[in-house]
Backbone as a ProteinNet text record, in pm:
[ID]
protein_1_A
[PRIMARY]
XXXXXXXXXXXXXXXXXXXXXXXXXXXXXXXXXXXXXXXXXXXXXXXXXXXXXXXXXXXXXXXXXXXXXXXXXXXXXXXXXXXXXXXXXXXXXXXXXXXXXX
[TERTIARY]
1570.7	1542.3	1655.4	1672.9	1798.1	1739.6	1814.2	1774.6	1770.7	1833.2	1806.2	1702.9	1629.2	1513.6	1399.7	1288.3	1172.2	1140.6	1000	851.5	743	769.9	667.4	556.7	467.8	314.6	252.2	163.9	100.4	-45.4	-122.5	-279	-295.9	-372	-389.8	-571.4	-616.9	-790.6	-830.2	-977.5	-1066.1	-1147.1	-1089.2	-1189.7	-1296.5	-1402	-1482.3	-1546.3	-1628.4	-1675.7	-1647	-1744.2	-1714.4	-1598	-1523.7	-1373.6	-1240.3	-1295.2	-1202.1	-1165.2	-1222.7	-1191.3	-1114.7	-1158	-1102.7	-961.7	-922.4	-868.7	-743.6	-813.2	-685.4	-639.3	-707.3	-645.8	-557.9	-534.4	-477.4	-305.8	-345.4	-190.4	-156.5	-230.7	-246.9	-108.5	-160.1	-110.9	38.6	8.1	173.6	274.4	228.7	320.8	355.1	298.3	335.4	400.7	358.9	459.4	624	603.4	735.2	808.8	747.5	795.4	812.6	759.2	820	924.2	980.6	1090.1	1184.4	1213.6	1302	1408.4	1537.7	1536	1500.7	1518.7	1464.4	1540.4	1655	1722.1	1707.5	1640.7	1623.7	1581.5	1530.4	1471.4	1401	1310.6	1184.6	1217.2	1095.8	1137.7	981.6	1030.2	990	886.2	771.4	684.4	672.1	666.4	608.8	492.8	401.5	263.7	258.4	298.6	263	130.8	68.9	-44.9	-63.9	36.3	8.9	-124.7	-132.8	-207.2	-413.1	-380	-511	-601.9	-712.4	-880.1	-951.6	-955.1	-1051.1	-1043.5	-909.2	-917.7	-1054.1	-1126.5	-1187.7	-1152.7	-1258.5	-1240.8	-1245.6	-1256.7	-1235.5	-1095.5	-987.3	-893.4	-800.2	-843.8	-822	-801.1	-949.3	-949.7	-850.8	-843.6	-718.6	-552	-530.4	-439.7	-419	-538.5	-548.8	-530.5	-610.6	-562.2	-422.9	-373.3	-228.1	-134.3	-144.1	-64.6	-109.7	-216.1	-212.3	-164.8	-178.6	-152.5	43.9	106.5	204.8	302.9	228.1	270.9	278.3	200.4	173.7	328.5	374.7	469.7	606.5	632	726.5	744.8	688	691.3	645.4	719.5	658.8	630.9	503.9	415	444.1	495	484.8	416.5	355.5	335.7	404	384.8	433.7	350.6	330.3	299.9	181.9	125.7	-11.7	-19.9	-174.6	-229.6	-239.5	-313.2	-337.9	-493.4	-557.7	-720.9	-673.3	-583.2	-576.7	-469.4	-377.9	-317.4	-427.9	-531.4	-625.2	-684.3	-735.8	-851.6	-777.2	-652.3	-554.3	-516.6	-528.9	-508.2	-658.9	-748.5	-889.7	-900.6	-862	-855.6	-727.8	-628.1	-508.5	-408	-365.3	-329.6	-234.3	-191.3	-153.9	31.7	94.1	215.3	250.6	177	209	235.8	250	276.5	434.5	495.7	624.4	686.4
-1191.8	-1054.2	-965.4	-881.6	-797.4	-682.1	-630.7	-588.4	-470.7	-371.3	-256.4	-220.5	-323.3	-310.9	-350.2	-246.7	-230.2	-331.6	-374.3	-450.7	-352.9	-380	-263.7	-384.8	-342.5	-367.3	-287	-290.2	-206.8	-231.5	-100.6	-74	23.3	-56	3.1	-73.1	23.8	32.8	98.7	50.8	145.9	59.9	125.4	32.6	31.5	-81.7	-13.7	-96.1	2.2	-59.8	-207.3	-294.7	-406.4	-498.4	-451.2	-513.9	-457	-379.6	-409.6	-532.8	-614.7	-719.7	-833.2	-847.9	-954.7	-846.7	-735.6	-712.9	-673.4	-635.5	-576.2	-766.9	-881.8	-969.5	-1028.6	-999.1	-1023.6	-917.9	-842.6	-730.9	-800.8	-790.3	-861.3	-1013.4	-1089.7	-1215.6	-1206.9	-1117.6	-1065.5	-1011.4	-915.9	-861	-940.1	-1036	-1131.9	-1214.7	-1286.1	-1361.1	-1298.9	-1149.2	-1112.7	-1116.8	-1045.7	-1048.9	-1163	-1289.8	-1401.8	-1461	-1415.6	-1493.6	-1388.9	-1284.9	-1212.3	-1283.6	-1237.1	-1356.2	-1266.4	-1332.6	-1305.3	-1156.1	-1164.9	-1062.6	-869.3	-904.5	-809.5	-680.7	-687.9	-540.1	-492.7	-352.4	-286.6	-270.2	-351.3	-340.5	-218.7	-162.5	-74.8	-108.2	-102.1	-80.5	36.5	0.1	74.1	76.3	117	99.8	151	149.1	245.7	222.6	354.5	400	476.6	491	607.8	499.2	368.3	335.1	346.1	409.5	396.8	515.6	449	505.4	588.4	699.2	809	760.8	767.7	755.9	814.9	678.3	722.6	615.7	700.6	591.4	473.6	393.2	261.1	210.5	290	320.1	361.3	440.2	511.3	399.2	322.1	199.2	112.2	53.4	-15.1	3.3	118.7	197.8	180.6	246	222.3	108.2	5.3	-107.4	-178.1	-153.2	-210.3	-124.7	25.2	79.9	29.2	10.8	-37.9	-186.5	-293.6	-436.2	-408.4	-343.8	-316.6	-266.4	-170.2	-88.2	-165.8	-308.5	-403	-452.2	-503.7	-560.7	-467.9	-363	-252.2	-205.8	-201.6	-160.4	-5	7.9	146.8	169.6	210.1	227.5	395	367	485.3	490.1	576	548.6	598.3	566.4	604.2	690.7	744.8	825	822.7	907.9	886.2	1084.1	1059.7	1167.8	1251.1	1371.8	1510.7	1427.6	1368.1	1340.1	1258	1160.7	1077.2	1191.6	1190.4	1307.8	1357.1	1422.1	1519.5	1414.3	1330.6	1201.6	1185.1	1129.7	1099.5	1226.9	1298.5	1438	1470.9	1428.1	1433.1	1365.3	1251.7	1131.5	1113.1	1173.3	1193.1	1111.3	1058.4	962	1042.9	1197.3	1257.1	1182.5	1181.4	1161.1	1016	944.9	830.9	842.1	950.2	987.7	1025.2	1005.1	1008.7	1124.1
-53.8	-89	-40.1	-123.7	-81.7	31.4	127.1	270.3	261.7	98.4	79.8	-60.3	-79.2	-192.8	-110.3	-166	-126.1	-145.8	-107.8	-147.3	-241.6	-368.3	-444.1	-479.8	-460.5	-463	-568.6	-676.5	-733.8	-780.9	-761.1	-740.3	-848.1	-954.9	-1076.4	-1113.1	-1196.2	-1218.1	-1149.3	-1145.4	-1085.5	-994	-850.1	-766.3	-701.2	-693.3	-648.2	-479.4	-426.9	-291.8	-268.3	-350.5	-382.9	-379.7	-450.1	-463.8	-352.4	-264.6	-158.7	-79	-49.2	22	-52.9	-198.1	-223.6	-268.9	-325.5	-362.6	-266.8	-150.9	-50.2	-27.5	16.4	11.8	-58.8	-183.2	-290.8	-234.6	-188.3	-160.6	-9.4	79.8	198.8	174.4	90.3	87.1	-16.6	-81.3	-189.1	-41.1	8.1	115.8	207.3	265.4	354.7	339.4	221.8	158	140.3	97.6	86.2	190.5	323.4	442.2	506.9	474	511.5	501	374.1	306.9	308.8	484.6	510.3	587.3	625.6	774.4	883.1	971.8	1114.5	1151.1	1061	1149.1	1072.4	969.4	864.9	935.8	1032	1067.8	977	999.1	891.4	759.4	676.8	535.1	519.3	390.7	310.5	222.7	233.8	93.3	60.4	-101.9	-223.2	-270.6	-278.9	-341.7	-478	-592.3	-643.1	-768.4	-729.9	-765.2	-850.3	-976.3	-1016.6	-1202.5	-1175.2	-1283.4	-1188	-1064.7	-1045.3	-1109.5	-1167.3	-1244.8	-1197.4	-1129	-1058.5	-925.1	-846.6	-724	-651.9	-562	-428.2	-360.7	-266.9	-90.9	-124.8	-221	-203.8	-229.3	-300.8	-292.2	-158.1	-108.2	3.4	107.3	114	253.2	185.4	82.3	64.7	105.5	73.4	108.5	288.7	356.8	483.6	594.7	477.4	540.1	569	414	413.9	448.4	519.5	613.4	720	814.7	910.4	957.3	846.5	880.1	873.5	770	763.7	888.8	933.4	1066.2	1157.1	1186.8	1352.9	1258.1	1136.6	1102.4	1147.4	1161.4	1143.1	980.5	937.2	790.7	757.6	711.2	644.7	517.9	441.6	339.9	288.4	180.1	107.4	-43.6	-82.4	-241.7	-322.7	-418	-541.2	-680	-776.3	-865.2	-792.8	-713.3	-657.8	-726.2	-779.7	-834.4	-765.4	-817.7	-732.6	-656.6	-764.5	-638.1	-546.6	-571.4	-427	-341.8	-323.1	-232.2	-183.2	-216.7	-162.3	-76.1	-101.7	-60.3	70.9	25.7	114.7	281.9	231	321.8	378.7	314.5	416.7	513	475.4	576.5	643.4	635.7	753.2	706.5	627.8	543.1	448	413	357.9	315.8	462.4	483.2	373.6	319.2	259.3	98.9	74.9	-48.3	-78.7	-158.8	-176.4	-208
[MASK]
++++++++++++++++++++++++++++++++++++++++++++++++++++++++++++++++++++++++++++++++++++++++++++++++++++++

């Protein structure tokens, strides 16, 4: 992987309560994988999320989001999104989460 290209990830539909778990696993196991096959010496890589194909952003959106900034962050990674709507921004800014928008 080249050491100045992101990790873009993308979260598109409509999600619901339900499908967080299998679904954040599904990003969970894409990102790791990416970050595995860094070398050792790479220092903090960059994700991309982008969101701009997601379906009536809510919180089930949101905890996804949440999660994979936090598992990201124990990595040194930093999570930003991409085309993220006016409802998630807002969603996003209720829950403190604002700054992850691009």
């Amino acid at each position: 992987m080249d050491a100045t290209k992101p990790i873009v990830l993308v979260i598109a539909g409509h999600l619901t309560p339900a499908e967080v778990p299998r679904f954040y696993e599904e990003l969970y196991e894409r990102l790791y994988g990416e970050l595995a096959a860094l070398p050792d010496d790479f220092g903090a890589a960059e994700v991309i999320c982008e969101v701009g194909g997601l379906v009536r952003p809510n919180l089930a959106a949101v905890e996804v989001l949440a999660r994979l900034r936090l598992d990201a962050r124990r990595r040194g990674c930093r999570v930003r999104l991409r085309g993220a709507a006016r409802e998630l921004r807002l969603l996003l800014d209720l829950v403190g989460l604002g700054d992850m928008a691009l």
